[in-house]
N, C-alpha and C positions, 0 to 999 in steps of 0.2 A: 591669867590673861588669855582671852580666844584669840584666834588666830586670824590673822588676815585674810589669808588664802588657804583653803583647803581643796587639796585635789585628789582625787583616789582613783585608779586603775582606768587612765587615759588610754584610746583605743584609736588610733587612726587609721585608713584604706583607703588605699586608690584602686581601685577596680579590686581582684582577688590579690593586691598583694598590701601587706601589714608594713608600715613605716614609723609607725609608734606601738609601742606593747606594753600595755601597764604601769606607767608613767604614773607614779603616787609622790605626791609634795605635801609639805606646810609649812607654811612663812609667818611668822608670827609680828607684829608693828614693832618696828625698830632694830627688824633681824636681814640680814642678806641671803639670801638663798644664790649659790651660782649653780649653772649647768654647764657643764661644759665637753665638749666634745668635737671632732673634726665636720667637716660639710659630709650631709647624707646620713648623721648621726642621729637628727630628729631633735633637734634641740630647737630650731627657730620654730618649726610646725607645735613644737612643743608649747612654743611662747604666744602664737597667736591664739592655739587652741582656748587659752586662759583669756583673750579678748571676747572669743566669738569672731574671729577673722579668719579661721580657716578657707583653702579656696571649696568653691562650690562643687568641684569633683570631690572631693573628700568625705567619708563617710567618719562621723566622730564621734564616738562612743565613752561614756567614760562613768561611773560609780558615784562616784559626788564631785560636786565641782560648786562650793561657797568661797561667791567674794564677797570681802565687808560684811558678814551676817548672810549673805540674800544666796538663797540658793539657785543660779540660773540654769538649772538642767531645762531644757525644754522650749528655752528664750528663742525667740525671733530676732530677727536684726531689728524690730522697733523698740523691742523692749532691750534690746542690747547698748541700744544708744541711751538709755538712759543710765547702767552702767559704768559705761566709761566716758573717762573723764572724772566722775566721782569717785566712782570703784575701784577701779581700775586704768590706767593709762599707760602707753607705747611709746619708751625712744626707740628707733631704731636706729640702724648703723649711718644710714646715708640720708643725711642731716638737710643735705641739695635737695633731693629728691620729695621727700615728705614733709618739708618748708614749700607753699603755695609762691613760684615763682612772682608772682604776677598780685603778690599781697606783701605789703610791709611788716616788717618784724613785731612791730607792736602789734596789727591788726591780725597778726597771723594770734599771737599770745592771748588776745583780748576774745580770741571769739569760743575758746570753752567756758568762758564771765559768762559771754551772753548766753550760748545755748542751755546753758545750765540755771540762766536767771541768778548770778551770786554778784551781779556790779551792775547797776544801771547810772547814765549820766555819762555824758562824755569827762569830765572832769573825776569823778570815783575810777571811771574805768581805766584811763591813764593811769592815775597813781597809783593802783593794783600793778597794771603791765610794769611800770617805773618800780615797783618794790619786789617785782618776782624778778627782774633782770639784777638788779642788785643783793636779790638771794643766790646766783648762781654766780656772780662773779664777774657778770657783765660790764667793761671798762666802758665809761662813756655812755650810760644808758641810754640819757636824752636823744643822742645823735644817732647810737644802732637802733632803736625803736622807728625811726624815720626812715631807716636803709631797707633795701630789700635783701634777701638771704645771697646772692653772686656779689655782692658787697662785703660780706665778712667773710672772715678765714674760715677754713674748716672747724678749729677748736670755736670762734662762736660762733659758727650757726648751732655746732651740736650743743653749746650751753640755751642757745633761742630755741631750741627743740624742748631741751628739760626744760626750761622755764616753762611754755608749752605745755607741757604736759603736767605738769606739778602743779597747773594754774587754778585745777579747782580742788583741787586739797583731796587727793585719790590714796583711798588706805594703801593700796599697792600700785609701784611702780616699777614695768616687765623694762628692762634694758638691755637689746636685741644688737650682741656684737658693738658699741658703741663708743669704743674710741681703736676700733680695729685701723682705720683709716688713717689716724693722726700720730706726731710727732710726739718721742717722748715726751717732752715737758707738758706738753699739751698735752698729751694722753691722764698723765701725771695728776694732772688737775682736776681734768674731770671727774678721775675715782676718786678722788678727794670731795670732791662734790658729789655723790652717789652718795657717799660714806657718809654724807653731814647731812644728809635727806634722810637715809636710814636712821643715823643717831636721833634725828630730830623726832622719829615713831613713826615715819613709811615701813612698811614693808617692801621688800627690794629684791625681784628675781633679777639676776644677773647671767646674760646668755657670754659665753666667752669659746676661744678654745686656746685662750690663753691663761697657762697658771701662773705667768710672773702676775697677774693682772688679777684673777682672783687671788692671790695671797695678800694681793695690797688690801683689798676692799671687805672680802668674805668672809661670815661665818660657818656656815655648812658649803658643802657642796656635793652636786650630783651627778657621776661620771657617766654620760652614753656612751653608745655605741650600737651602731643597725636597732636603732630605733628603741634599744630598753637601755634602765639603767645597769649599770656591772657593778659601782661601785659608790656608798655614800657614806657621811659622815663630818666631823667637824672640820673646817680646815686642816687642823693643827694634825689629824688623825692622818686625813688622807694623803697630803702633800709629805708629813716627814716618816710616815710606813704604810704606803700605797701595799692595799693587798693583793691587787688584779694584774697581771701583768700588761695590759696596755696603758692603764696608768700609769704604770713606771716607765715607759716608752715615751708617754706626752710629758711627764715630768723634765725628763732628761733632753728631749727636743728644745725647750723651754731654756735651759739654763746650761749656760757652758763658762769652762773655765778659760782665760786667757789663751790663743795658745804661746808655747813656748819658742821664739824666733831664732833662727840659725847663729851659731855663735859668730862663724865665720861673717867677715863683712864680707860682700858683692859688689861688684862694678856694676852703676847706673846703664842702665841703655837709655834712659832719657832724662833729661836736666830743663828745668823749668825756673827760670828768671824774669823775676818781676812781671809776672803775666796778670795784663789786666784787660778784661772783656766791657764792654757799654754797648743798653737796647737804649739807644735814646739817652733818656736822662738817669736810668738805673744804670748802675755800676753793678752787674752781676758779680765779679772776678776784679779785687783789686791788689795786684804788686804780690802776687803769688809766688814765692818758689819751694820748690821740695824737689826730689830726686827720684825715679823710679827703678830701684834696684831689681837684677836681672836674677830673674826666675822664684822671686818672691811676690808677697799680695802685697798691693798697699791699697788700705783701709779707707776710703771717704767717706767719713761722718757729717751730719749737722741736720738743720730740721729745712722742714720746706721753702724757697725762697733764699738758700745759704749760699747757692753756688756752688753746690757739689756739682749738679749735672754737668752745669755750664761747662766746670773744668776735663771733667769726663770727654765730655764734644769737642773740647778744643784737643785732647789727645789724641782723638780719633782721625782728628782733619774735618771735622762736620762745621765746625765755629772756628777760624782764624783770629787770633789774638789781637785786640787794638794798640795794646804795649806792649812789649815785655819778648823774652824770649824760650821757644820750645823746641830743644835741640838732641835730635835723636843721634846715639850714637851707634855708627852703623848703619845696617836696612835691614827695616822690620818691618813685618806684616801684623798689622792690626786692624781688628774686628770687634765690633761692640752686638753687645747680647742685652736688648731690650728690657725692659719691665713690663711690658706689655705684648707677648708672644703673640693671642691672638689679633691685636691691631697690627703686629709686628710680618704677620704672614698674611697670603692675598686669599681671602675663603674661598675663592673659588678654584681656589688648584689643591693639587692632594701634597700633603708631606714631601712623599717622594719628587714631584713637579720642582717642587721649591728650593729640596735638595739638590735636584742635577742642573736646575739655573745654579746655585752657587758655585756646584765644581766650573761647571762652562765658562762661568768668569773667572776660577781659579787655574783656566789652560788644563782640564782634566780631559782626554780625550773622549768623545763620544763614546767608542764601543767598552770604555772602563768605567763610567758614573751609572749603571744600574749595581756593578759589583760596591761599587763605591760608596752610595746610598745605601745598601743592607750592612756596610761595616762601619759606617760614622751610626748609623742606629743603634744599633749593637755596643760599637764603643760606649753610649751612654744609656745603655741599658736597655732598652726600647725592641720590641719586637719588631725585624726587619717588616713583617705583614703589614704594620701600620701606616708603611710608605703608600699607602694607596689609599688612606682617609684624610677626610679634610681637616682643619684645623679647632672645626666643632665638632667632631668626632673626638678629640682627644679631652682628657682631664687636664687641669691647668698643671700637674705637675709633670706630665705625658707632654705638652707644649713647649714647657719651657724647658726639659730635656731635648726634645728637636728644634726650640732655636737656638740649644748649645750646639748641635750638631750640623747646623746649618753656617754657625759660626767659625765650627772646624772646617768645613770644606774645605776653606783658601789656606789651612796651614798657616795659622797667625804661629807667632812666634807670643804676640802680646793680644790679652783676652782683658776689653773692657767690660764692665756687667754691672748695668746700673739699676738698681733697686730690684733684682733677679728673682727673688724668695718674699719677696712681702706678701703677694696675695698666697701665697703659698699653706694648708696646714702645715703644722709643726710635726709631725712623719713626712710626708712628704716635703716641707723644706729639710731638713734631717737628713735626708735622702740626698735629696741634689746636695748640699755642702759638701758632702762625702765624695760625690760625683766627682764637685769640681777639684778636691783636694788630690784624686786618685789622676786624673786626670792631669793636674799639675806635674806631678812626678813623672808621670809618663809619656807627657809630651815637654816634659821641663820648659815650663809656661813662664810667662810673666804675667801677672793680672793684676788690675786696679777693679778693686769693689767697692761699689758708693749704696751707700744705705744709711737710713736714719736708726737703724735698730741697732744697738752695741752688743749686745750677745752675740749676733749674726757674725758682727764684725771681729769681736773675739775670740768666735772658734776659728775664722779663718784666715786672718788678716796677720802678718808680720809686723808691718810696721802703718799707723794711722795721721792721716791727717785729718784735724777737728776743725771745722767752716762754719762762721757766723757772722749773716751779712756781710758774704761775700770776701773775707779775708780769713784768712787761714791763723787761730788766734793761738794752734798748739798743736805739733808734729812729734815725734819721735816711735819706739819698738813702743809695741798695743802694751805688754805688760806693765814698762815703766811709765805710760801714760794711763796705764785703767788704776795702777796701785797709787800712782802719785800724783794727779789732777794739779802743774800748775795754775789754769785758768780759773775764774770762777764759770765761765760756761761748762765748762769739761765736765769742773764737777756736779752742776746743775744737773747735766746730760746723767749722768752716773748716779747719780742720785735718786735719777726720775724710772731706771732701768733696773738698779738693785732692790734683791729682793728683799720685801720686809718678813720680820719672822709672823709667823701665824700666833 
């Protein structure tokens, strides 16, 4: 059988500097290819290169490049377009974005029919878009074909995307990052649907820099880094005897074990009774209680929508409770640590600016918040220098280590941190867990971590609560809750997170 995609010694440049070097694939119909690698690694530049999307500063070079038969070395963007879409076709990760706001879901799906002339008729044309949403999994075709994409959840827009792109029957389909944004379960599905497009005789690159995620889905795979490959071979090869050592780095970022919770029991510093939150007519937070024991993590799990945050803000004092009661014992100083560092700082002030507001309000005196500022840096690893750049100066893992240390300024006693590591790579998430682990010990913290990811929450977490629509349906220590799933959500979640063998 030939090959879907054939690529041989891919060459990309921005000005004199190299970001891709000799990038060689083949994907053969019905096989998955994944890439995978952290941001800057060259793996998405990689994936457009296989479109003809590269941006126009790019200089891209590369030995053979056949998709479907056709060998496009030399193609224009006119003859590119005809290409893709049969050829070839693009999910990418942000489903919002590359869904036509201002066009309905069917009309968005229905218009590679028509550019490509394979459905004429408004009646064929329908029942195409109505039979490719019911190949992906689409609940309620009828009615999401009429919505527009800020209408569905993120799992379907991203399934309105593949539909989308699968619409005019493309030997290969590039999947760019594409369930990085979404819930396990939802994420769950979608590689499930990848997997049942591949089976069906697609060929399927798959851009990831996550291995729990190629394990599910992949046959081969090929590991970046600054722009080449380091390491390739079959799943099974490379995930259970990585040869290179940053593989075995992004492996182990990737996969953790429980951790082991303190035997001693702990006195609560806060006790939560029947706490129930309402916008309106949703019920974010219904008849909630758990305990927040002193100087351990506890765990907030569930997927989007579950009332994790909500309960997070109501700890903090940002959301007061409509029922129920949240009874601090003692006085403590709490501080929540965003998911979103850069929204979370003012871009026009530098690090440092932002840092000596916070002592200011924590009573640090003036002539002590420049000393103050180069040792909360330091404390989380950070070169004091960087107190004098802005907050697009930094990397998102450089960020969100200075809104931990922004967070220390006031000397919380209790450290909220809600969804902290998700846009995170897996070394640099790796990195901060570690942070905040050492960190604990040394400032004998208490912290609540709210994440939809259960590894995250496994390596750091003591004891977990698990949120779905908005009631708390399963609590106790992470071990006895990850080894023994009374709920059927729990184990849904668990389910959708463990790894499968290669």
């Amino acid at each position: 059988m030939s090959a879907a995609l054939e690529l041989s010694g891919l060459r990309i440049d921005f000005g004199g500097a190299r970001v891709v070097d000799g990038v060689s694939m083949t994907v053969s119909p019905g096989e998955c290819v994944a890439i995978v690698g952290e941001s800057g690694a060259g793996k998405s530049l990689t994936a457009r290169a296989l479109l003809g999307l590269t941006p126009e500063t790019a200089r891209v070079r590369f030995d053979r490049l056949i998709v479907d038969g056709t060998d496009v070395a030399g193609f224009g963007e006119r003859r590119w377009r005809s290409v893709r879409g049969t050829g070839i076709a693009l999910v990418s990760q942000d489903a919002l974005v590359s869904l036509d706001p201002l066009q309905r879901v069917g009309s968005e799906i229905a218009e590679p029919l028509r550019i490509h002339g394979l459905a004429s008729g408004r009646g064929v044309v329908r029942a195409r878009v109505q039979g490719l949403l019911r190949r992906v999994w689409m609940p309620d075709p009828e009615r999401r074909a009429r919505q527009y994409p800020h209408q569905l959840s993120g799992g379907l827009r991203q399934r309105a995307l593949i539909a989308s792109a699968i619409a005019a029957d493309p030997a290969v389909l590039v999947a760019d990052e594409p369930t990085t944004a979404l819930d396990a379960t939802v994420q769950a599905r979608i590689l499930t649907l990848l997997r049942d497009i591949a089976d069906a005789g697609t060929a399927v690159v798959f851009i990831s820099h996550d291995f729990a995620a190629v394990r599910r889905i992949a046959d081969r795979v090929l590991v970046m880094r600054h722009g080449a490959v380091i390491e390739s071979g079959s799943v099974a090869e490379v995930l259970e005897a990585p040869a290179h050592v940053y593989t075995r780095q992004l492996i182990a970022a990737t996969m953790h074990e429980p951790r082991e919770g303190a035997e001693e029991s702990a006195e609560p510093v806060l006790v939560a009774t029947g706490v129930t939150k309402r916008f309106g007519d949703l019920v974010a937070v219904q008849d909630a209680s758990f305990a927040l024991p002193r100087g351990r993590t506890l765990g907030i799990v569930g997927e989007s929508g579950s009332g994790k945050t909500t309960v997070a803000r109501m700890i903090v004092g940002v959301e007061p409770p409509d029922a129920g009661d949240l009874r601090w014992i003692g006085g403590h100083r709490v501080q929540l640590v965003h998911q979103n560092p850069l929204g979370a700082f003012d871009p026009r002030w530098t690090i440092g600016r932002s840092l000596r507001e916070a002592l200011a309000a924590g009573g640090v005196p003036r002539d002590r918040r420049a000393a103050r500022v180069a040792e909360l840096l330091a404390e989380v690893d950070l070169d004091p220098a960087l107190a004098a750049r802005r907050p697009l100066a930094l990397s998102g893992g450089q960020r969100q280590r200075a809104a931990i240390a922004r967070a220390l300024a006031a000397e919380p006693e209790v450290l909220v941190l809600d969804e902290p590591v998700s846009a995170l790579d897996p070394s640099v998430r790796e990195r901060v867990l570690q942070l905040l682990l050492r960190l604990q010990r040394e400032r004998h913290l208490t912290m609540v971590f709210v994440s939809h990811d259960l590894d995250v929450v496994g390596a750091i977490a003591d004891e977990v609560l698990v949120m779905q629509d908005g009631v708390i349906v399963e609590q106790g220590a992470v071990t006895d809750v990850f080894a023994a799933p009374q709920h059927p959500f729990t184990r849904e979640l668990l389910e959708a997170n463990r790894p499968v063998s290669p």
